[in-house]
C-alpha positions as CSV (number, residue, x, y, z in Angstrom):
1,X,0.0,0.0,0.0
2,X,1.5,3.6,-0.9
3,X,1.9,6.0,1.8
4,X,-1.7,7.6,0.5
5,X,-4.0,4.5,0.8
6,X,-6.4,4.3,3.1
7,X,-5.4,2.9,6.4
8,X,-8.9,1.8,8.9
9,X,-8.8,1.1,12.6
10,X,-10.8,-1.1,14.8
11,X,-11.0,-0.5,18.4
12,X,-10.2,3.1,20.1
13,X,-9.5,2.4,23.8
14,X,-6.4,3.2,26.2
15,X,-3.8,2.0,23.6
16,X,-6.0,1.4,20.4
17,X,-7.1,5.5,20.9
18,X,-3.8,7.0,21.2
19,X,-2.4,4.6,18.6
20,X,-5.0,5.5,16.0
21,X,-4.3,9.5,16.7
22,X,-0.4,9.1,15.9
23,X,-1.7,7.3,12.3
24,X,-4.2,10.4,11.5
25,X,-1.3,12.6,12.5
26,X,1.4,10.6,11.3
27,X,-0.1,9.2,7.5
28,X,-0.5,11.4,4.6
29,X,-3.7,9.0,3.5
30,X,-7.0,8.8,5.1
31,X,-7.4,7.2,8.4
32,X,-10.8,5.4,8.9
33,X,-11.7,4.7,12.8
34,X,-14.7,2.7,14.2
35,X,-15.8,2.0,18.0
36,X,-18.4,1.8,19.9
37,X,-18.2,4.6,22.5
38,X,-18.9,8.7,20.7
39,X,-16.3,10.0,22.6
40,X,-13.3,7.9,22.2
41,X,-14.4,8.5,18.0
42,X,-14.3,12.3,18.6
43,X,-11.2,12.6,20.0
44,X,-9.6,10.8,16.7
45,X,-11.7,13.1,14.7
46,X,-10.1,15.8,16.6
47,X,-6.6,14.3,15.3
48,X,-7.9,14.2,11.6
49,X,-9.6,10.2,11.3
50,X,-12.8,10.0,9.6
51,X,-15.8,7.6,11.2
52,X,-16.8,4.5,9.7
53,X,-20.5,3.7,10.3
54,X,-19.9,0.3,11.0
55,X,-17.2,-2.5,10.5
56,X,-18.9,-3.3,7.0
57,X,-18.3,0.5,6.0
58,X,-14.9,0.5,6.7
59,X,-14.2,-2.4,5.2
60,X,-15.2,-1.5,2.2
61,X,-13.2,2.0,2.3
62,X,-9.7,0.6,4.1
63,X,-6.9,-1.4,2.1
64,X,-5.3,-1.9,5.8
65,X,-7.0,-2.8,9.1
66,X,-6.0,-2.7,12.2
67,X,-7.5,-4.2,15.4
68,X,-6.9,-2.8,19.0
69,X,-9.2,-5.0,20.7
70,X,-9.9,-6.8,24.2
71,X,-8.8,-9.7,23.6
72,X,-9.4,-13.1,21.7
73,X,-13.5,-13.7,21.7
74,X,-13.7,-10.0,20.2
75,X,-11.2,-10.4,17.6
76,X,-12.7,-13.8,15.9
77,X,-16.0,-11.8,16.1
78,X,-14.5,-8.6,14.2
79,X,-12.1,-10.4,11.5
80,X,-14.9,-12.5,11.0
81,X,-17.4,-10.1,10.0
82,X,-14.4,-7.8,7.8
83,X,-14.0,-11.1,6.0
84,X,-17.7,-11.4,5.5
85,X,-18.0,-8.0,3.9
86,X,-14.2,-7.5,2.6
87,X,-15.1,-4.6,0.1
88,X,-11.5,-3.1,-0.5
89,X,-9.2,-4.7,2.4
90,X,-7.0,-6.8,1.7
91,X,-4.7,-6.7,4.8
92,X,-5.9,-7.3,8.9
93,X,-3.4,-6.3,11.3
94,X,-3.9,-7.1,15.0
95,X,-2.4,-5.2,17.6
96,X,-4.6,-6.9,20.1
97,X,-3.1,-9.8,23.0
98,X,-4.8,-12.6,21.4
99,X,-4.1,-16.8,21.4
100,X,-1.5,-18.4,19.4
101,X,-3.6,-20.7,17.8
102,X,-6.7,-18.0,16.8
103,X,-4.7,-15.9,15.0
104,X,-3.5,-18.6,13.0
105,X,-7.3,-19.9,12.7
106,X,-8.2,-16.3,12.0
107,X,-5.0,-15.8,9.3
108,X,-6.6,-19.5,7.5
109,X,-10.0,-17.9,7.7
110,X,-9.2,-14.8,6.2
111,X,-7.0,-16.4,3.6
112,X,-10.2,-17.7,2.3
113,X,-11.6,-14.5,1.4
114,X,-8.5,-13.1,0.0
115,X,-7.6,-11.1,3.0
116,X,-4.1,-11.3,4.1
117,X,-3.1,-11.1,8.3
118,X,-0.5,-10.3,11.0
119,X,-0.5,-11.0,14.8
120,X,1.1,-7.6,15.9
121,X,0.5,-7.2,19.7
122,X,2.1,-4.3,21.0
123,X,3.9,-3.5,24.5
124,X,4.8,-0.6,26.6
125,X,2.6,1.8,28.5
126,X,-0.3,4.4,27.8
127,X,2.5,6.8,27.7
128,X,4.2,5.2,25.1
129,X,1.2,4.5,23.0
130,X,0.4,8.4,23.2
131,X,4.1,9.3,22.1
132,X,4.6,6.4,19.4
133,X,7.2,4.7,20.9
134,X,5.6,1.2,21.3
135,X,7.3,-2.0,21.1
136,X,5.6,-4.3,18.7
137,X,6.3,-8.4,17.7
138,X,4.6,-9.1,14.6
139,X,4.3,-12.8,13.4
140,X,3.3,-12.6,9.2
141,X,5.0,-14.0,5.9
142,X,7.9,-11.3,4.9
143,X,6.0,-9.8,2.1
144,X,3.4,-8.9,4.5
145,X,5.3,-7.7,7.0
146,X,7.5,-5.5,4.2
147,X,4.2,-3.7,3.6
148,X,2.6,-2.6,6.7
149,X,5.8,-2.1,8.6
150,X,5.9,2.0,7.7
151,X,2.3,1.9,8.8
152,X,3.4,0.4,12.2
153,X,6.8,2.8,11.9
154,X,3.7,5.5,12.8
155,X,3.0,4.1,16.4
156,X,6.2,2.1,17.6
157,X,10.3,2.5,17.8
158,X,10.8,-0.9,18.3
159,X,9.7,-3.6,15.8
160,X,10.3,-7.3,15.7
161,X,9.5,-9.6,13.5
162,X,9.4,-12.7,15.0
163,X,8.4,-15.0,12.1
164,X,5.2,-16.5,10.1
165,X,1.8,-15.6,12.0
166,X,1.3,-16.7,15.9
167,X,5.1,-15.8,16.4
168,X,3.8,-11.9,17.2
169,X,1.5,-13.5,19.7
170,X,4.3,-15.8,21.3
171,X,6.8,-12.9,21.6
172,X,4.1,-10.7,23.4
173,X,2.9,-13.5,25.6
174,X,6.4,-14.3,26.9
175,X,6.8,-10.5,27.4
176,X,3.4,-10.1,29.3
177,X,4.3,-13.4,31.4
178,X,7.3,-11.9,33.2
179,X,6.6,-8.7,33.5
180,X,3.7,-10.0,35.5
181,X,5.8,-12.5,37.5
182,X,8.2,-9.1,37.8
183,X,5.7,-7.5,39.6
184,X,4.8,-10.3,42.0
185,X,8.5,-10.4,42.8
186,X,9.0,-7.2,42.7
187,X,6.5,-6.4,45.4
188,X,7.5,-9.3,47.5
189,X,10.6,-7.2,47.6
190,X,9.6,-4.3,48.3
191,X,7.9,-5.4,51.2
192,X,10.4,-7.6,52.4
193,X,13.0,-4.9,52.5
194,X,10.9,-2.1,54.0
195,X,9.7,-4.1,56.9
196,X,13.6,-4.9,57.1
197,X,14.6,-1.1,57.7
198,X,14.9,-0.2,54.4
199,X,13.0,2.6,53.0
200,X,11.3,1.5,49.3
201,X,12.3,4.5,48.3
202,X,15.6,3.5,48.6
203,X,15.7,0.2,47.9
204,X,14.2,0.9,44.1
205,X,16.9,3.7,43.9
206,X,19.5,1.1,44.8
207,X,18.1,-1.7,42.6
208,X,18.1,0.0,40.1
209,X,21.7,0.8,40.0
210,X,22.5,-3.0,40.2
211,X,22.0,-6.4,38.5
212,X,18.2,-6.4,39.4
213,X,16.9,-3.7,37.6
214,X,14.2,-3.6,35.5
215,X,11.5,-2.3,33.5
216,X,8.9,-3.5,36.1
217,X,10.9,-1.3,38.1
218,X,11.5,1.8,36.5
219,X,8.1,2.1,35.4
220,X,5.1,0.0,37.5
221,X,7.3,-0.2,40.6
222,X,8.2,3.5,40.9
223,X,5.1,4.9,39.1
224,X,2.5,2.9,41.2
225,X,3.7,0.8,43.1
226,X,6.1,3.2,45.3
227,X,2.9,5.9,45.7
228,X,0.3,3.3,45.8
229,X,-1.7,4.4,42.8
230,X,-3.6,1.7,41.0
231,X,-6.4,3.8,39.1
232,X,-9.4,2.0,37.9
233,X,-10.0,1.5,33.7
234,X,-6.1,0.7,33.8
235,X,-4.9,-2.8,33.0
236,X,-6.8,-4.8,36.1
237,X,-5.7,-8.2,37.5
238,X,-8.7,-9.6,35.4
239,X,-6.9,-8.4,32.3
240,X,-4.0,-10.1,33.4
241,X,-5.9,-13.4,33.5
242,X,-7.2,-13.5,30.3
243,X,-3.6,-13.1,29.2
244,X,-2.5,-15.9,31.5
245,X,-4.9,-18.0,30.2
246,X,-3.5,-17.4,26.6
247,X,0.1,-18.8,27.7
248,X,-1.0,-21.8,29.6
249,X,-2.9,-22.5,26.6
250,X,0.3,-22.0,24.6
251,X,2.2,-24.5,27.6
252,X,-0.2,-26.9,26.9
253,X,-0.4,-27.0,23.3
254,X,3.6,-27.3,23.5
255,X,3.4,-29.8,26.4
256,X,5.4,-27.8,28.8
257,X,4.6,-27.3,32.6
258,X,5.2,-23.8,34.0
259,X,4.4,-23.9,37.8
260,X,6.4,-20.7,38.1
261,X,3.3,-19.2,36.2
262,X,0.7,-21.1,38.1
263,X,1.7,-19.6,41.5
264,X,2.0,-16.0,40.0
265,X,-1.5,-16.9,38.9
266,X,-2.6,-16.9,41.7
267,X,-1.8,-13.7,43.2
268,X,-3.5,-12.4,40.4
269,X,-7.1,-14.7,41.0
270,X,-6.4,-13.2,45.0
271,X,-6.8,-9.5,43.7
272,X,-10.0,-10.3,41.9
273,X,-11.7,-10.8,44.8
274,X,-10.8,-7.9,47.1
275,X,-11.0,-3.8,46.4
276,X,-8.1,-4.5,44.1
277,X,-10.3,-6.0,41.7
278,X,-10.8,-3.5,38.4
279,X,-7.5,-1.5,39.6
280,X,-4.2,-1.7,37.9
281,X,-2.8,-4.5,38.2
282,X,0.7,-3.7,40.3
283,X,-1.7,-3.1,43.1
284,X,-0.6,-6.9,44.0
285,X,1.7,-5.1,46.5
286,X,-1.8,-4.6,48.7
287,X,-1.6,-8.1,49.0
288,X,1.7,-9.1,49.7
289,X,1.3,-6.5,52.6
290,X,-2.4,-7.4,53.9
291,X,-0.4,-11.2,53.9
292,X,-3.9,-12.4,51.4
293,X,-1.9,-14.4,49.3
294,X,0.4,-16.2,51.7
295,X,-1.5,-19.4,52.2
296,X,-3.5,-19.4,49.2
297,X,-0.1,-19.3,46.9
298,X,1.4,-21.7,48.9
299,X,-1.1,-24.1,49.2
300,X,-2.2,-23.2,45.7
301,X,-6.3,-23.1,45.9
302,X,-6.2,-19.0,45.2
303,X,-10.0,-18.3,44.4
């Protein structure tokens, strides 16, 4: 696709939003967005995208589209109904966390209808959706991936390609897996070494000049975790799940036992039931300090 065509986007909510403002800003084409809430389509309009009335409509305006959705139910739902009505697409690019094995089901079911597709889930924060400095693994044949890589230029810095389709979704769910067993550790730590003596102010700043720094960190353990600040609508422990579930269905496909996983699982299942529930998800901390998780983890029967 030339640098004019018509790009369309699916899905306009914390990352998918600020990600389809840099492509209006950023392409010198026409930018196409649908959702379902007014507001989050009038504040891309604000940024130069044009409304579709419905995924139909943009599917018959779009050569490129690409999902931000919740996860795996929603797109199978979407890429099923763009390949249904496939007008002028002829490219689906996911940016969504998704299973291995759907978007290679979805990439078969769209090859039916002459619509090519990459598994591009993206990583990094809100912030760095906003500024266009995403990390993104994208799993598509090279031809593909040679085609919508200046589209995905518009919203990332860092671009991998990690091979044929599902190897986007493999990368990203390796990623998500320990920065979520980070965080467990991370607050274990932090705990630990403040009810040793040791201010957590200081123990981050001293971390972080040694062998055990991290992203986790740098960014969810100073920036929440340190001031306590887990907002609501930010990525909740239940989010966290659904991506869980993704790699132990990816363990079991590949016949590989991850108990590691299963007990940071669990901390995770703990937050859903108390006033952490809903609240981003580095709230864990809460736990480790209320000592909620101590006999559940260990015992391993974590609601």
């Amino acid at each position: 696709m030339s640098n004019m065509g018509t790009i369309g986007f699916i899905g306009l909510g914390v990352m998918g939003g600020p990600m389809c403002r840099n492509m209006a800003t950023k392409h010198l084409g026409r930018v196409v967005a649908f959702d379902l809430s007014e507001d989050a389509l009038a504040d891309v309009e604000a940024a130069g995208a044009e409304r579709a009335g419905s995924i139909a409509d943009m599917a018959a305006q779009a050569d490129v589209i690409f999902l931000s959705l919740p996860g795996g139910q929603q797109v199978k739902a979407v890429t099923g109904e763009i390949g249904a009505n496939k007008g002028r697409c002829t490219a689906v690019v996911d940016l969504s966390t998704a299973p291995v094995e759907l978007a290679r089901e979805v990439a078969a079911s769209l090859a039916g209808n002459g619509v090519a597709f990459a598994d591009a889930p993206v990583a990094r924060t809100r912030e760095a959706a906003q500024k266009g400095s995403l990390a993104i693994m994208v799993g598509a044949p090279s031809d593909l991936f040679a085609r919508i890589k200046p589209m995905l230029d518009y919203i990332a810095t860092d671009i991998t390609h990690g091979g044929e389709v599902g190897a986007g979704q493999v990368l990203k769910l390796v990623n998500n897996m320990l920065v979520f067993a980070n965080t467990v550790a991370l607050a274990e730590m932090m705990v630990l070494g403040e009810k040793s003596g040791v201010a957590p102010e200081t123990l981050l700043e001293a971390v972080s000049k040694g062998s055990g720094d991290s992203f986790v960190l740098r960014n969810h353990g100073r920036k929440a975790m340190l001031p306590r600040e887990f907002p609501e609508r930010a990525f909740s422990p239940e989010y966290v799940l659904k991506d869980i579930s993704y790699v132990f269905e990816m363990a079991q496909t590949a016949g590989i036992n991850l108990p590691a996983a299963a007990s940071v699982r669990r901390y995770y299942e703990a937050a859903t039931t108390t006033d952490l529930s809903g609240r981003y998800f580095p709230g864990v901390i809460e736990l480790v300090e209320r000592g909620a998780v101590d006999d559940a983890v260990t015992r391993g029967d974590a609601a």
